[in-house]
N, C-alpha and C positions, 0 to 999 in steps of 0.2 A: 576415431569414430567414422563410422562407414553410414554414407547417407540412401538411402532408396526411398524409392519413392510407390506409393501404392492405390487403390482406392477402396473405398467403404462397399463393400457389395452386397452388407446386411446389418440389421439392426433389432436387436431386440430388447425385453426392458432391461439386462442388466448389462449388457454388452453390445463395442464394438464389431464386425467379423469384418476384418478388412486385408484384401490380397493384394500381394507386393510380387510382382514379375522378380527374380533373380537367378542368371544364370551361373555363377561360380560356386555350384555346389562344393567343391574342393575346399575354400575357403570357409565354407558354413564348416563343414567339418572338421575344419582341422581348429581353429577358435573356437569351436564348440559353444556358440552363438546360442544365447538364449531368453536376455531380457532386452527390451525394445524400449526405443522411446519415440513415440507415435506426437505430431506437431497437427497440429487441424487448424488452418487455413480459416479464418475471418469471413472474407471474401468480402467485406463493405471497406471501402477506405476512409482516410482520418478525414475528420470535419475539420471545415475552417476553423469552429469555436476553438478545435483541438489546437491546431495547429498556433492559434494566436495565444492559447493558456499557453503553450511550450516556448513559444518563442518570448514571453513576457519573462516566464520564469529563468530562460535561458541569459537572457540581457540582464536581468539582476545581479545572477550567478556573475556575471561578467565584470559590471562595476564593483561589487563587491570584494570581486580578487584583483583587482587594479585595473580594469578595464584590459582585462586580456581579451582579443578577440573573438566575439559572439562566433564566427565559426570555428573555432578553435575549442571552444568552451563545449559546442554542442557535437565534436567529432568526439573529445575524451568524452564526455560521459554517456555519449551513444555505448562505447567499448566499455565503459566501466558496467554500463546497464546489460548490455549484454552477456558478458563474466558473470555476474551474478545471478542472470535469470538462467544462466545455461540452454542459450539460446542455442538449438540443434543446428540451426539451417546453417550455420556459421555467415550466416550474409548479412553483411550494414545494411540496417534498414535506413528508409530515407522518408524523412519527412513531409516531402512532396508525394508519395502515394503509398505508406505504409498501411495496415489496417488497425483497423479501430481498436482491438482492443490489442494491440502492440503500442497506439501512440497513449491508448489510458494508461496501461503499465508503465511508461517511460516519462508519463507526467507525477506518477505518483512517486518514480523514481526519483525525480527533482525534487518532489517536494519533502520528500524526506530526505534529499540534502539540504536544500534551505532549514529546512529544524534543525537538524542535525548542526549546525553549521553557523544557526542563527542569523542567515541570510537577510537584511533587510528586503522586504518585495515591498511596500506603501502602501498594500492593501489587503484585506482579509483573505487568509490563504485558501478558505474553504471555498471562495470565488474561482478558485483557480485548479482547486483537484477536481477529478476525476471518480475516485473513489474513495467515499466518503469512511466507511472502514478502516481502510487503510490511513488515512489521515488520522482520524481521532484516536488509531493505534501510535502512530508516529508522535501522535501529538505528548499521547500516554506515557511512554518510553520516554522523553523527555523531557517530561515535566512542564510545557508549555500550554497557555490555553487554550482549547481549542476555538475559540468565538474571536481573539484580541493578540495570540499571541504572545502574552507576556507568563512570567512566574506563574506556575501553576498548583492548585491543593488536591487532593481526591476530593471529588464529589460522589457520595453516593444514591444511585437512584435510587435500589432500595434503600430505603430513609431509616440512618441508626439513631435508637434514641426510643423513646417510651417502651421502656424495659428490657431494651437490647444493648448491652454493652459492649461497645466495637473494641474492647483488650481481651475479650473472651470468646465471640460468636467467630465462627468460619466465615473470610470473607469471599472465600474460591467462587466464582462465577456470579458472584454478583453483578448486577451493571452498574459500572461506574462510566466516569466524565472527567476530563483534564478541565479545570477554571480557575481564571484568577479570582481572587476574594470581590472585586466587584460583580464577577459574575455569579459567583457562586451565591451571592445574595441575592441578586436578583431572579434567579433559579428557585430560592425555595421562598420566590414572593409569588408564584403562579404553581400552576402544575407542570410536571416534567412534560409530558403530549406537549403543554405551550409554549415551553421552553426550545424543546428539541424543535418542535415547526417553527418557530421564528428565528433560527439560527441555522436551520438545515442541518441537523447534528443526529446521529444514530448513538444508542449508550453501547458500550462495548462490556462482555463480561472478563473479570478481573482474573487473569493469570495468575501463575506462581511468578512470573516473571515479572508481570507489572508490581505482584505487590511487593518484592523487593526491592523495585523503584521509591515506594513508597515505604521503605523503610516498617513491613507489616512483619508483624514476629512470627515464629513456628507454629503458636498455635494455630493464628488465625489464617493459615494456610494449609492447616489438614485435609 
């Protein structure tokens, strides 16, 4: 991949119009160059807050895998996070002045290896994302709560039950919640708004992917 570089020199409501200086027409022609992949620059850099969730997360990671060292823990999975986001610029970002939403992505990135992974961290992980989203989807996928961390059931926000029976209705895009059975009782002792606000928690709607997590049959994924 061939990188240039360009600027925005117009905007309107459905598009970017941005030009990119390049002198090797030969090359445009002969690759026969046609889809782009355009990077938009931040421009704020990471916060301390940021910087102290990643490095918490970072040192867990560490103990967790025998106390390999914190900077050794945080070079691999700089590069593993980078592979997967198919970061263009090919350049190590650095935690000392990255931007903001590079060190969100790369916190979320952790924390979906701690789930994954079952990482002890000692304290509630939604303390420590970034994006709340992407958590409660990680949390989703598997199967952990997202309030405590432990085993987790489907919660449904739309609430089944008074003549809805959940082995026949469509569950596609409902909002659901990862919870363990303490929570999830305590969930339908209040209203969801009360719930979600004293937990800091978004309901997410229910994939075909999450509901074969859950073990949801054919029907109720029409």
């Amino acid at each position: 991949m061939e990188i240039v570089s360009g600027k925005i020199v117009n905007i309107t409501t459905d598009k970017l119009i941005i030009q990119a200086p390049y002198k090797n027409i030969e090359r445009v022609c002969l690759r026969k160059y046609k889809d782009v992949c355009i990077g938009l620059p931040d421009g704020r850099r990471i916060t301390p807050a940021q910087r102290k969730k990643a490095y918490v997360l970072l040192t867990k990671i560490s103990e967790w895998s025998g106390y390999t060292p914190v900077e050794v823990i945080k070079e691999t999975t700089k590069l593993q996070f980078m592979a997967e986001t198919e970061n263009i610029t090919g350049k190590v970002f650095s935690l000392s002045d990255c931007d903001v939403t590079t060190a969100r992505e790369y916190i979320s990135f952790l924390i979906d290896f701690v789930i994954e992974n079952n990482v002890p961290v000692g304290q509630p992980l939604i303390e420590l994302c970034e994006d709340i989203n992407k958590y409660v989807y990680a949390c989703l996928m598997n199967k952990v709560c997202a309030v405590c961390g432990k085993p987790a059931q489907l919660h449904h926000v739309d609430r089944i039950g008074m003549g809805r029976n959940r082995n026949t209705i469509n569950h596609l895009n409902m909002l659901v919640l990862p919870l363990c059975g303490k929570h999830h009782i305590e969930c339908h002792g209040m209203s969801q708004y009360e719930f979600n606000e004293k937990y800091h928690l978004v309901s997410i709607k229910l994939t075909e992917e999450i509901g074969k997590k859950y073990n949801l049959s054919k029907k109720n994924l029409k």
